[in-house]
C-alpha positions as CSV (number, residue, x, y, z in Angstrom):
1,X,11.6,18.3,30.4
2,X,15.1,17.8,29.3
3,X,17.7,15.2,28.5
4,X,18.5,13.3,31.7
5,X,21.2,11.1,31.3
6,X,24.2,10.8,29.1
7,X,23.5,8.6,25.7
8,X,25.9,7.3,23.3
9,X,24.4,8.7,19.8
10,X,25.5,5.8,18.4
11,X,23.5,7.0,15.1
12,X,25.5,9.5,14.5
13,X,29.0,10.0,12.9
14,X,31.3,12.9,12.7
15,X,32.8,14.4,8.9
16,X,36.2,16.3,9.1
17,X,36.5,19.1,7.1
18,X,39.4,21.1,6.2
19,X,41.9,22.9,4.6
20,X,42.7,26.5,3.6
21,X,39.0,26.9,1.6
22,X,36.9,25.4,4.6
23,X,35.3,28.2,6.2
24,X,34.6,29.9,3.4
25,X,33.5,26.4,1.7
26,X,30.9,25.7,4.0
27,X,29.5,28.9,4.3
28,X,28.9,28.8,0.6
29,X,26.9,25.8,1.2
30,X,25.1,25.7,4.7
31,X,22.2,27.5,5.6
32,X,23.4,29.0,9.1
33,X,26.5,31.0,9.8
34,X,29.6,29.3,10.4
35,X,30.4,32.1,12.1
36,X,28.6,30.6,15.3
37,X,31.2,28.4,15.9
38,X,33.5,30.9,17.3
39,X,34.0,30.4,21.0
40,X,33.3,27.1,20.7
41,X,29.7,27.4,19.3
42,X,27.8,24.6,18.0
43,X,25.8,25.1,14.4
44,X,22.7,23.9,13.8
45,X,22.3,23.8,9.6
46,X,21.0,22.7,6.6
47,X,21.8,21.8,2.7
48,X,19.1,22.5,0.6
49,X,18.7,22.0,-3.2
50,X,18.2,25.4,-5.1
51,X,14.4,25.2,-5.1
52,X,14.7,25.3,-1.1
53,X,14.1,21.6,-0.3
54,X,15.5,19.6,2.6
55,X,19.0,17.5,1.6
56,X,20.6,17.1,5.1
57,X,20.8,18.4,8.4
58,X,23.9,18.3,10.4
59,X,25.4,20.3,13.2
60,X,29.1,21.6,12.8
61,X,31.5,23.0,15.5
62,X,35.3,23.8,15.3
63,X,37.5,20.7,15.4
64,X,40.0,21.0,18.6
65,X,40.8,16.9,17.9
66,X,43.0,17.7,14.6
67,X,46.3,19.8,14.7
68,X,45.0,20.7,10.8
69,X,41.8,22.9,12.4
70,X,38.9,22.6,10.4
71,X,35.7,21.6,11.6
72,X,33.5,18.8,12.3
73,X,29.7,17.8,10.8
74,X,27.6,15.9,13.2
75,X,25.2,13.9,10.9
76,X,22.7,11.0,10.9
77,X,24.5,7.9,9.5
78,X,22.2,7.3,6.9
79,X,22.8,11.0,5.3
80,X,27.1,10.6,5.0
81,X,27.6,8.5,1.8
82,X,25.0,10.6,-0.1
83,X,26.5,13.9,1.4
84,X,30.4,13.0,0.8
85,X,29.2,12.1,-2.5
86,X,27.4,15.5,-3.0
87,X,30.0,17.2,-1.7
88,X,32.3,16.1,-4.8
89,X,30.2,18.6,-6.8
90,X,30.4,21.6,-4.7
91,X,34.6,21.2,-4.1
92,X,35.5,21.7,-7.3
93,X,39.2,23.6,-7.2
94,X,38.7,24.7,-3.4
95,X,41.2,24.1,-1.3
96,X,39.3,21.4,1.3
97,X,39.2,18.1,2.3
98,X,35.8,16.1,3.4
99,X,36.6,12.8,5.5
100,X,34.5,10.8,7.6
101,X,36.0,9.9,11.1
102,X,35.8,6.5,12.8
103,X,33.5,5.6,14.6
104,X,36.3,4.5,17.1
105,X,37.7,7.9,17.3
106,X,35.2,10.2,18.0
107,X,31.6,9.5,19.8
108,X,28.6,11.7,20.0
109,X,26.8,11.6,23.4
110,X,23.2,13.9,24.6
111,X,24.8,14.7,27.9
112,X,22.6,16.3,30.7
113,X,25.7,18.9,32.0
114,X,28.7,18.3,29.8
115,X,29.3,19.7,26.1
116,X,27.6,22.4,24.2
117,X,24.1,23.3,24.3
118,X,21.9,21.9,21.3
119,X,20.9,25.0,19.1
120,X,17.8,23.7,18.5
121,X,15.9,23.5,21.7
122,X,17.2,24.1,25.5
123,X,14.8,20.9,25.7
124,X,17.3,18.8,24.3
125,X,20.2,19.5,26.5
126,X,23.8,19.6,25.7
127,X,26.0,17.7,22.9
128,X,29.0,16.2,23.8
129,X,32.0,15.4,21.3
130,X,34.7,13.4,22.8
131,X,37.8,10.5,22.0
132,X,36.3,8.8,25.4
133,X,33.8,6.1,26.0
134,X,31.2,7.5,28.7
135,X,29.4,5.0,30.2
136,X,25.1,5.7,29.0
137,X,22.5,5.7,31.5
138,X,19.8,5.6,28.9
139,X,19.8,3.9,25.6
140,X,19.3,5.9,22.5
141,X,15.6,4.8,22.1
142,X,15.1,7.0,25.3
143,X,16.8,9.7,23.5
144,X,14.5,9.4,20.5
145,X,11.4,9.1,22.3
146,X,12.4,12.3,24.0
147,X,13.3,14.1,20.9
148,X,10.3,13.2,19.1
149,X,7.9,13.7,22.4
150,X,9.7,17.7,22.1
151,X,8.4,17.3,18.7
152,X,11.9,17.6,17.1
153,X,12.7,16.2,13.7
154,X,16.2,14.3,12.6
155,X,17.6,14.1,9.4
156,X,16.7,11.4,7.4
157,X,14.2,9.8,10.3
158,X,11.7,12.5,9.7
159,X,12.4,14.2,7.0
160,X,12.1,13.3,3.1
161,X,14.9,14.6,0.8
162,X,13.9,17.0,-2.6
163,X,10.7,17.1,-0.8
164,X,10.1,18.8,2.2
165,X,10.7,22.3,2.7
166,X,12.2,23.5,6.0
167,X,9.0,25.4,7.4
168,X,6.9,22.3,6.8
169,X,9.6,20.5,9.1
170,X,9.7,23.5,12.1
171,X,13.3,23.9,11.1
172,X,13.1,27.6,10.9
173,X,11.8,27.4,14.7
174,X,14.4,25.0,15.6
175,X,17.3,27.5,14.5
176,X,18.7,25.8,11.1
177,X,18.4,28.9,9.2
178,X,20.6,31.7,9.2
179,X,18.9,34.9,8.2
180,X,22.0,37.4,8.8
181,X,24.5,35.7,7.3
182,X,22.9,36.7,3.5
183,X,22.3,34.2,0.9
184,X,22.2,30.4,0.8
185,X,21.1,27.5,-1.6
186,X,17.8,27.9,-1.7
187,X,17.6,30.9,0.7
188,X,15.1,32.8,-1.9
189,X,12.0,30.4,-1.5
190,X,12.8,29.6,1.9
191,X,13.2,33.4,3.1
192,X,9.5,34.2,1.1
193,X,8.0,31.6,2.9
194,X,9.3,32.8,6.1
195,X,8.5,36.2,5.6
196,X,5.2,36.0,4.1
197,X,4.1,33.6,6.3
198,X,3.2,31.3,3.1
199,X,4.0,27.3,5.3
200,X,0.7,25.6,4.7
201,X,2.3,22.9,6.9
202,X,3.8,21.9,10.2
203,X,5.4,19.2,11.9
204,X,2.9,18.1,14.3
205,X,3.0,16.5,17.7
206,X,0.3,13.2,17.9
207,X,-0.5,11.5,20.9
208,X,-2.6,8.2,20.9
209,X,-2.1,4.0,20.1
210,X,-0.9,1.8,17.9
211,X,0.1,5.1,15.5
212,X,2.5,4.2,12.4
213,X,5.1,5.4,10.0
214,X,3.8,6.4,6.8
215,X,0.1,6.3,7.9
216,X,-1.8,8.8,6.7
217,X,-3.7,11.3,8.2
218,X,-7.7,11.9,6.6
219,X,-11.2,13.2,7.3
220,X,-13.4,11.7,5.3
221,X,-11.0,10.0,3.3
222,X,-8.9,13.1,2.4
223,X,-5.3,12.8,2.6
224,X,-4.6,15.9,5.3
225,X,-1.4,14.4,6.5
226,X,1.3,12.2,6.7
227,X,2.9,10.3,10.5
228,X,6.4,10.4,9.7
229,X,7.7,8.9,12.8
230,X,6.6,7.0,15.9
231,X,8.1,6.6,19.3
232,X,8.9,2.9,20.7
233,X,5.7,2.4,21.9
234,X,3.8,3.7,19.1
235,X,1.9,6.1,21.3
236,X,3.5,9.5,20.5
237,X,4.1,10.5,16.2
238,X,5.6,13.4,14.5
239,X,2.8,14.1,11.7
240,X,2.9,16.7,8.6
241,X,-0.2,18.1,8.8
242,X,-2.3,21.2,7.1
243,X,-2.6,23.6,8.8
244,X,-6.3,24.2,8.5
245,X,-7.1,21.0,10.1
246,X,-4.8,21.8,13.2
247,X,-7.2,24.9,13.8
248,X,-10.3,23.1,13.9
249,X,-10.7,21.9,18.1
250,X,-10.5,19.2,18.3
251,X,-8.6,18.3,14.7
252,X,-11.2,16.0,12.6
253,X,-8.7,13.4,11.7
254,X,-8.4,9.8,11.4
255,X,-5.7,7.6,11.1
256,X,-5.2,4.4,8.9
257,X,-4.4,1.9,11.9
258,X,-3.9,2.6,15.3
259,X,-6.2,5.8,17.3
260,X,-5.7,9.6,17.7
261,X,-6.2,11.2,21.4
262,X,-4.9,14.2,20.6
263,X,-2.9,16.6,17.8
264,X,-1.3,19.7,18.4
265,X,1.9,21.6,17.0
266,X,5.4,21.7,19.5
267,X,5.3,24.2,22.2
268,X,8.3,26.2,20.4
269,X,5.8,27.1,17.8
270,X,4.4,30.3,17.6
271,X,2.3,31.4,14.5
């Protein structure tokens, strides 16, 4: 399965980025390789604080819309004030500007056959970046649904800030992390658990009715998870969930409203 139709990501806004210092800036910062972006690559990254929790998620990719250069962060629209405002402490002296670009002026469309391909998963077809209005054939709800039915997270719709870590989240299956590029913020705790194997948690993939945000997951009335987020109908959830209770067949869980059919970790998983 795979994106079918162009959408508008009308969620989504686009930070410029640059100067003399901004390659070397962001690779300070991000957890993947700006490197990437060569040939017109498309990033998948994080920021994460120095105890290796989640901050944001953004891609980046070189900016051909500016005669300056630079590059451009895709983020959730949620994440940007917070980032910008982040991103005062980091600049410091260097040599780089941060500014966010109109909505207006540059949109960000899931395209079927135009763009570059999403880093995460082939699943989720191509990014497009573009000055043009492309008429949708799906709304961004379809989008969503699709994403989360893949059993993707995004940014600040799945994911809690200074608390999860990116292997509870599958982001070090989804391509965020850049192991060659040598050290990041937080890279030490998140390279140990990678390594060792030590993620006691995954993103989960539930299927059932009447499933909500924020519900928690329990046998017996122990707290084994947590439903992040639901799809439109409220039949399909992305869940943090133990481990140990995803080996047990069938998982021994119940839900505070709504009913379970079915729990199982994204197909990209392999543990």
């Amino acid at each position: 399965m795979s994106v079918e139709n162009p959408v508008h990501l009308s969620d989504r806004r686009l930070i410029r980025v640059y100067g003399a210092d901004a390659q070397s800036f962001l690779q300070n910062i991000m957890s993947n390789d700006i490197a990437k972006t060569e040939s017109n690559g498309l990033v998948y990254s994080l920021l994460l604080t120095p105890q290796g929790q989640f901050l944001y998620d953004f891609f980046v990719l070189t900016d051909s819309f500016h005669a300056e250069g630079g590059y451009l962060l895709d983020m959730h629209q949620d994440q940007i004030e917070a980032f910008l405002k982040r991103m005062v402490m980091f600049k410091l002296r260097a040599k780089v500007m941060l500014e966010p670009v109109s909505a207006n002026r540059l949109r960000v469309y899931s395209h079927p056959d135009k763009g570059l391909p999403d880093p995460r998963l082939p699943a989720m077809g191509l990014r497009l970046y573009t000055d043009e209005a492309i008429p949708s054939a799906a709304t961004l709800t379809t989008y969503h649904d699709h994403r989360i039915a893949q059993g993707v997270p995004d940014g600040s719709l799945t994911m809690k800030t200074q608390k999860d870590f990116p292997a509870g989240m599958n982001l070090d299956h989804l391509h965020a992390l850049g192991w060659e590029k040598g050290c990041f913020i937080g890279q030490e705790v998140v390279a140990r658990m990678y390594h060792r194997g030590l993620a006691k948690k995954r993103l989960a993939i539930i299927t059932g009715s009447g499933l909500g945000g924020g519900n928690i997951l329990s046998p017996a009335g122990r707290p084994v998870g947590e439903i992040r987020e639901t799809d439109s109908r409220n039949s399909r959830a992305l869940a943090l969930v133990r481990l140990d209770v995803l080996a047990e067949k069938p998982p021994a869980v119940t839900v505070e409203t709504g009913g379970i059919d079915d729990i199982s970790l994204p197909l990209y998983i392999s543990i």
